[in-house]
PLY file of the C-alpha trace (Angstrom):
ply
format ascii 1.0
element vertex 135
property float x
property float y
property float z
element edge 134
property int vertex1
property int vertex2
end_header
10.74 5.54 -24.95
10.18 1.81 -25.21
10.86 -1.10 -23.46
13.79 -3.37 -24.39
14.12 -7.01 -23.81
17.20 -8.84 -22.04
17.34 -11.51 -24.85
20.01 -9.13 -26.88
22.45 -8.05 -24.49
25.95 -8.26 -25.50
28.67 -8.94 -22.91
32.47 -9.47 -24.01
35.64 -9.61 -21.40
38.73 -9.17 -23.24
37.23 -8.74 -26.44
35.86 -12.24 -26.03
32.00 -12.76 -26.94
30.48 -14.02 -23.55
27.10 -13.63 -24.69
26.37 -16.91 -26.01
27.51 -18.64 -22.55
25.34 -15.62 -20.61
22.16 -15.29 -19.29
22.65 -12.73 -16.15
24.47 -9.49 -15.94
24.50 -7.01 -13.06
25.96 -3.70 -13.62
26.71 -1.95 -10.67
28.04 1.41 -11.08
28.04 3.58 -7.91
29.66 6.82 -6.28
31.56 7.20 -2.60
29.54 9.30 -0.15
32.01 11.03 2.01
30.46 12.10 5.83
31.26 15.66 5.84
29.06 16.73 9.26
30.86 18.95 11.70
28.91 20.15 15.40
26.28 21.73 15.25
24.53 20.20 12.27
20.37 18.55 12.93
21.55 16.47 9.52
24.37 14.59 8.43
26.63 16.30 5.22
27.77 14.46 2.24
30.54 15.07 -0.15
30.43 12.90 -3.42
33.91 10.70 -3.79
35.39 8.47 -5.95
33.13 6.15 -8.35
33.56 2.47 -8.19
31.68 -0.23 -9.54
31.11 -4.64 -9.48
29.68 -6.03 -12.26
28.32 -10.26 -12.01
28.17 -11.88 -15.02
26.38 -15.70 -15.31
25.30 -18.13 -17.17
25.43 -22.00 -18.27
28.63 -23.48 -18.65
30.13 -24.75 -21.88
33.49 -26.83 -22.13
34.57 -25.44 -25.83
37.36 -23.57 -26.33
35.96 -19.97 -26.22
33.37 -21.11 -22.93
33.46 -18.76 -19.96
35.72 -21.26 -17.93
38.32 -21.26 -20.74
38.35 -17.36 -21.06
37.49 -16.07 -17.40
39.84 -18.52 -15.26
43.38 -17.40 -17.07
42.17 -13.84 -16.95
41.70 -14.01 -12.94
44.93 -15.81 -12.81
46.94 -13.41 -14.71
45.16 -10.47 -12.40
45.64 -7.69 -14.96
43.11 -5.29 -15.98
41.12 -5.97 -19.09
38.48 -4.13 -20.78
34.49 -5.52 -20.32
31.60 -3.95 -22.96
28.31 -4.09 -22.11
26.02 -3.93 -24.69
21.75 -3.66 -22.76
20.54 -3.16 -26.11
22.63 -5.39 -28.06
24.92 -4.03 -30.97
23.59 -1.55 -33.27
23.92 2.79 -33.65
22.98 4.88 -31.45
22.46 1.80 -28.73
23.78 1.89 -25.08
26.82 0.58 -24.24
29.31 0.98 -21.51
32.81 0.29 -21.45
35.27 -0.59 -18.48
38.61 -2.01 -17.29
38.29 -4.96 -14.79
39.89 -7.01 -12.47
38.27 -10.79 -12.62
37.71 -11.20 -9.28
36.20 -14.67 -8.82
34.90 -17.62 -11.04
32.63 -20.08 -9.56
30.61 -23.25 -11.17
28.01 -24.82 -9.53
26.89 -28.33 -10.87
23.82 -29.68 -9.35
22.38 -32.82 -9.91
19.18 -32.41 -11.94
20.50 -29.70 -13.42
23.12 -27.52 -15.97
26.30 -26.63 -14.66
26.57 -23.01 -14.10
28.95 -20.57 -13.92
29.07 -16.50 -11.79
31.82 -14.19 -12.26
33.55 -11.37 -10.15
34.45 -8.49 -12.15
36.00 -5.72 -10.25
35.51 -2.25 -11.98
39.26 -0.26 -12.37
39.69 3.19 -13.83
37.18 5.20 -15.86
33.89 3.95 -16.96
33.17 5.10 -20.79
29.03 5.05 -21.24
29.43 6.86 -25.17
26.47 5.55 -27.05
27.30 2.90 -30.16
28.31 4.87 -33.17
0 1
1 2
2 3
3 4
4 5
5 6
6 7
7 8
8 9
9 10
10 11
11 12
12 13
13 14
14 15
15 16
16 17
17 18
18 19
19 20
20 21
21 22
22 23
23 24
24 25
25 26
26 27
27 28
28 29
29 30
30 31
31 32
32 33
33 34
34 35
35 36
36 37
37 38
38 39
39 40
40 41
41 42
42 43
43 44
44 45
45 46
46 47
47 48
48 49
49 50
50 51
51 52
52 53
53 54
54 55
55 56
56 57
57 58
58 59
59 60
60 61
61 62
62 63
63 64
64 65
65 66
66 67
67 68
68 69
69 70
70 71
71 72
72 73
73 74
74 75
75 76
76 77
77 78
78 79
79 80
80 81
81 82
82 83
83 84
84 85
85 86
86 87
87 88
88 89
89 90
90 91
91 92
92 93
93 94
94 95
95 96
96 97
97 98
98 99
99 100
100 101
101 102
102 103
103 104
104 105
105 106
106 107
107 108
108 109
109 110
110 111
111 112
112 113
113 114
114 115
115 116
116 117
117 118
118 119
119 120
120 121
121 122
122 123
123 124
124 125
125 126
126 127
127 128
128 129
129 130
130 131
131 132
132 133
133 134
């Protein structure tokens, strides 16, 4: 097992290439936890539920045609489902990579002074979550 480095990550968001606009992506994949306790109990019960999952994508902003604002902003507009791939590794067999519909939930840029502009992202996980390795 070896360590990998963040520098190849691959992010797209309706088949888009975000990766060259990216440099931050949380994945946050998560399950329900139902309280299930009746009397009696010393402990509270669980019952596993539905999965769900938010996933924040950022980066520096880029006014081009294929930037994040561009691609991301008519997506959260339209407010269908689209499909996100997340690439740790970056591309290559055998490689991690999970797939996803989302919603694109929010799009924010924040231009400071002495600084880039920047850009987050909102994406809202929807439906089953495919994690099948690269082939």
């Amino acid at each position: 097992m070896a360590f990998i480095h963040g520098k190849n990550t691959v992010v797209t968001v309706d088949g888009d290439d975000l990766s060259a606009f990216t440099n931050s992506t949380e994945f946050n994949d998560g399950k329900e936890a139902h309280d299930v306790t009746c009397y009696g109990a010393s402990r509270k019960a669980h019952s596993a539920g539905l999965g769900d999952g938010k996933i924040t994508i950022a980066g520096v902003y880029d006014d081009g045609a294929g930037g994040p604002r561009a691609t991301l902003k008519p997506l959260m507009a339209a407010g269908l489902p689209v499909t996100f791939l997340f690439k740790p590794e970056g591309t290559g067999a055998g490689k991690a990579q999970s797939s996803v519909s989302v919603l694109v939930t929010a799009f924010n840029e924040s231009a400071p002074v002495a600084d880039m502009i920047k850009w987050t992202c909102e994406l809202q996980m929807t439906g089953a979550l495919d994690e099948t390795d690269q082939s």
